[in-house]
C-alpha positions in Angstrom: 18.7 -19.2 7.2 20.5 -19.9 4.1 24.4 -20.4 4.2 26.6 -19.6 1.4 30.5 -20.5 1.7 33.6 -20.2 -0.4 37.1 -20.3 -0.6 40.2 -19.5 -2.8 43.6 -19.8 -2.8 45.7 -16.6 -3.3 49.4 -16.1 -4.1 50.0 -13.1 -1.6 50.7 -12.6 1.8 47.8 -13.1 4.3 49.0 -9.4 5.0 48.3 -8.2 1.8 45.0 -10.0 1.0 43.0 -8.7 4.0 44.2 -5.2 3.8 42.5 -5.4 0.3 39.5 -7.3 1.3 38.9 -5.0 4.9 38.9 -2.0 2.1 34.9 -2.0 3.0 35.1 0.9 0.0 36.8 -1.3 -2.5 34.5 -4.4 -2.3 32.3 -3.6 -5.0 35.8 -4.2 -6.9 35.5 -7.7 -6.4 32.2 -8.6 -4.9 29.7 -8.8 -7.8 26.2 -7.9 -5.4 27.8 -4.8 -3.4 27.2 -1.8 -6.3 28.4 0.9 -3.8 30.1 1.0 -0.3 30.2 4.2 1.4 32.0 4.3 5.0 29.5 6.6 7.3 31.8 6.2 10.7 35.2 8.1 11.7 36.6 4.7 11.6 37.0 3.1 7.9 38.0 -0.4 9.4 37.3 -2.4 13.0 34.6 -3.2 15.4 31.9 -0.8 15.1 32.5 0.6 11.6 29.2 1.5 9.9 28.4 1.6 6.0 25.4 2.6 3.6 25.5 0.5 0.5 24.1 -0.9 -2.5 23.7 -4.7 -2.8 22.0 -6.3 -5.7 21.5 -10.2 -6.0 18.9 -10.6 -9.6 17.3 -7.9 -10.6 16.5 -6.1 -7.4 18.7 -3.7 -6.3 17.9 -2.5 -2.4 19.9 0.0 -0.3 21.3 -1.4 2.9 23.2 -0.3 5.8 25.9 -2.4 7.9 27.8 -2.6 10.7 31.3 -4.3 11.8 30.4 -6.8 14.7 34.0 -8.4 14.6 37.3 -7.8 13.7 40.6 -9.1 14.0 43.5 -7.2 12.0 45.2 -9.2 9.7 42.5 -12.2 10.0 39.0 -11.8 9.9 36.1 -9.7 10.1 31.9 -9.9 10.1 29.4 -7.6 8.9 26.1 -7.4 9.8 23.2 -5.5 7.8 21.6 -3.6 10.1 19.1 -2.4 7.5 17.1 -4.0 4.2 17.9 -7.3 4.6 18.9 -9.9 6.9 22.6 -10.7 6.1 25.3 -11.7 7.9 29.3 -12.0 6.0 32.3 -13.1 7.3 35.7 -12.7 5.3 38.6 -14.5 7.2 42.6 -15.2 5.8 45.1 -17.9 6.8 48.5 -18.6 5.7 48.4 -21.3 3.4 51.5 -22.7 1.0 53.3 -20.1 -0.2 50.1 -17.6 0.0 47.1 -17.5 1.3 43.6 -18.8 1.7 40.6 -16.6 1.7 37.3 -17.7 3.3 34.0 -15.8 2.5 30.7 -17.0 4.4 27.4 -15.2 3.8 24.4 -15.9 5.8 20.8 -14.2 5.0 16.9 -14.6 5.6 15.3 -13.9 1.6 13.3 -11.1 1.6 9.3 -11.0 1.6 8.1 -14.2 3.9 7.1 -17.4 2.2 7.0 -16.7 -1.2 10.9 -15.0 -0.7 11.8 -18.6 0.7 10.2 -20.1 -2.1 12.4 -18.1 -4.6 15.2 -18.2 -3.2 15.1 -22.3 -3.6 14.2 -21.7 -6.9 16.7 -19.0 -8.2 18.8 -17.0 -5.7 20.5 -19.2 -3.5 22.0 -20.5 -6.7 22.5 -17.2 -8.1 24.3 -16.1 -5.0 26.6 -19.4 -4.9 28.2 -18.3 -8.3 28.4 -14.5 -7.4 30.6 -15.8 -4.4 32.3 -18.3 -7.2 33.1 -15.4 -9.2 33.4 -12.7 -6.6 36.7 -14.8 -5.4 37.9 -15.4 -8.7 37.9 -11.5 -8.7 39.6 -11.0 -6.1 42.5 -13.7 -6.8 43.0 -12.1 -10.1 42.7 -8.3 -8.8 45.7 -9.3 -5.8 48.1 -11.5 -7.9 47.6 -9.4 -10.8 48.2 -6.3 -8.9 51.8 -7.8 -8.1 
């Protein structure tokens, strides 16, 4: 199973930086493979919160369902896909300097077998490591900007 893994360094308050990045309806905002996040639970944040959503890494777009498998405010969360694909992401905060550090880990299976593996040492784990590159660079400049 493939691991990708980023950080970035934000001028804001840990506060401030995960109650943006637990906005499971504002990641496609910032994270350039979710297309749409739509919050199918009472509960828009916390263990147990389900989603329907649109993720698209290349050219394939595939619809996708996920739930919340951890959770703790103010820190970190996990989501799982529970349907389309095997992927598991992990967004966690720490105070750091005079702001804050944001960690974002993604761990999938590619899609279709073999010849998925095969691609995705070709082409997508690549292509993923610089949506997470950029997807942070989003972020930073969405929260300090925003200030």
């Amino acid at each position: 199973m493939p691991r990708i893994d980023d950080s970035i360094e934000i001028k804001a308050t840990p506060a401030t930086v995960f109650q943006y990045i637990s906005d499971l309806e504002a990641l496609p905002e910032w994270v350039k493979w979710w297309k749409d996040v739509d919050v199918t639970s009472l509960s828009k944040r916390g263990v147990g919160t389900t989603d329907a959503a649109k993720m698209q890494v290349g050219p394939q777009k595939s619809n996708v369902e996920a739930l919340t498998t951890e959770f703790k405010d103010g820190e970190f969360y996990t989501r799982k896909l529970t349907r389309g694909m095997t992927l598991t992401e992990r967004l966690a905060v720490v105070p750091f300097g005079e702001g804050s550090k944001v960690a974002y880990i993604v761990d999938y299976t590619p899609p279709m077998g073999a010849m998925g593996k095969m691609v995705d040492l070709l082409f997508m784990e690549r292509l993923f490591e610089q949506l997470m590159g950029d997807s942070l660079t989003n972020l930073k400049e969405r929260i300090e900007g925003a200030r």
